[in-house]
C-alpha positions in Angstrom: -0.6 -12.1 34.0 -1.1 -14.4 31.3 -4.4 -14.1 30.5 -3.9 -10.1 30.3 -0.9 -10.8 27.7 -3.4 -13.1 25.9 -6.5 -10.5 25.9 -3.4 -7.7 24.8 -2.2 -10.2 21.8 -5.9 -10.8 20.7 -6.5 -7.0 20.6 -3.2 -6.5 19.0 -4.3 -9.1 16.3 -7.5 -7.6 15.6 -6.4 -4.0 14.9 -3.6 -5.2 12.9 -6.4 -7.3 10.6 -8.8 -4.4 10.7 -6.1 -1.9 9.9 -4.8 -4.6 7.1 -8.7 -5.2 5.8 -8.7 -1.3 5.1 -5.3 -1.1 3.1 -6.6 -4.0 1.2 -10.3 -1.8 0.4 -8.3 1.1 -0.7 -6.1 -1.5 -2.6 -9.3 -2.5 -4.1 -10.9 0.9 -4.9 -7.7 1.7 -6.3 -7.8 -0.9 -9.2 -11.4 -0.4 -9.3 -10.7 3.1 -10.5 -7.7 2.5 -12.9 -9.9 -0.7 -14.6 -12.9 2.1 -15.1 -10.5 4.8 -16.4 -9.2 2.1 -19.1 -12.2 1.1 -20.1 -13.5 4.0 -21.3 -9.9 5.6 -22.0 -9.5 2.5 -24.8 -8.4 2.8 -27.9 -10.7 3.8 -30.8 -9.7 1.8 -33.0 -10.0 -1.6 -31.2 -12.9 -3.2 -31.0 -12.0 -4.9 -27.7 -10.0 -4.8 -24.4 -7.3 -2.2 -23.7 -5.8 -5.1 -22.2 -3.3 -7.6 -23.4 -5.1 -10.9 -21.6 
């Protein structure tokens, strides 16, 4: 019984980190996407970053 509770927590723990791993990519993607857009969305008459830091 306890090996099966063991193989059932292991499988448990490594579809919770996969499912976490692909949050994280969309996460990613996400900033990814709004970092693009404000880089070429900056304004004109700066000559640098349209962020503060």
């Amino acid at each position: 019984m306890v090996p099966l509770l063991l193989v059932l927590l292991l499988v448990l723990i490594i579809a919770g980190a996969g499912f976490a791993v692909k949050i994280l990519w969309w996460v990613a993607l996400a900033v990814l996407v709004l970092w693009l857009i404000g880089f070429v969305a900056r304004p004109k008459g700066s000559s640098g970053r349209w962020y503060r830091w």
